[in-house]
N, C-alpha and C positions, 0 to 999 in steps of 0.2 A: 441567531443570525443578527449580532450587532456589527452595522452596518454606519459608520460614521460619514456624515456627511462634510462634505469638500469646506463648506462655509463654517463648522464647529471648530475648527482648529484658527487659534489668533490670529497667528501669522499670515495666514491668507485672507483676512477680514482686514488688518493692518495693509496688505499690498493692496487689496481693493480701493480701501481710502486713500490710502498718495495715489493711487492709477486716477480719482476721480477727483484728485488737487489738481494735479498736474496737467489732466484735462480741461477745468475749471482754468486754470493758470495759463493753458496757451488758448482758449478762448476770448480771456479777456484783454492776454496780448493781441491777439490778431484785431483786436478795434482798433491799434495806430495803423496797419496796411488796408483798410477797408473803409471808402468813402462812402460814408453813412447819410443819409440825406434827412432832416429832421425836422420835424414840423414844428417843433416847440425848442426852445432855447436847451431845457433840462437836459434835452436827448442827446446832446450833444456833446456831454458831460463822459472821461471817459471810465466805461464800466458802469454806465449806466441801467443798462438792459440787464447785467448780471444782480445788481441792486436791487435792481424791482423785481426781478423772478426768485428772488431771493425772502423778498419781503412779502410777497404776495404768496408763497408760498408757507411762511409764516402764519399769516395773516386768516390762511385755510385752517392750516393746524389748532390755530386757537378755537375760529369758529368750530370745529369739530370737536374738541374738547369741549365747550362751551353746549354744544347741540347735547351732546353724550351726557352730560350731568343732568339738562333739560329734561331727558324724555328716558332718561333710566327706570327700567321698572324692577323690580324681586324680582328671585330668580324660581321662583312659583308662580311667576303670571300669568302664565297658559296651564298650571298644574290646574285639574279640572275636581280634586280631591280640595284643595284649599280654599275653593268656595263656601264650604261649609265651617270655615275659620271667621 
């Protein structure tokens, strides 16, 4: 029963990414039709909000790589046999 899933094939991985440009692309158009009210100068900036959830999103990614290397342990660490190693 081999059984291929919808996302294994390129082409549809490839329409997904322009489907989520494109989205991405008239999000950050639609900041010229939408009076944004800002509390800080920076906010005002446009494509701002996509910048920072962009980088802040980054910003996870690292710390979690960084966390992961931290607190890696063997993959016998709970094996209850390799205490006697």
């Amino acid at each position: 029963m081999n059984h291929e899933h919808w996302l294994d094939n390129p082409r549809n991985v490839r329409r997904l990414w322009r489907g989520f440009l494109v989205v991405l692309a008239l999000t950050v158009a639609a900041g010229f039709f939408v009076d944004l009210h800002p509390h800080f100068a920076i906010e005002d900036w446009h494509g701002f909000y996509a910048a920072y959830g962009f980088l802040a999103c980054l910003a996870m990614i690292v710390v979690a790589k960084g966390l992961g290397l931290l607190l890696k342990r063997r993959d016998t660490y709970y094996d209850p046999e390799s205490e006697d190693e």
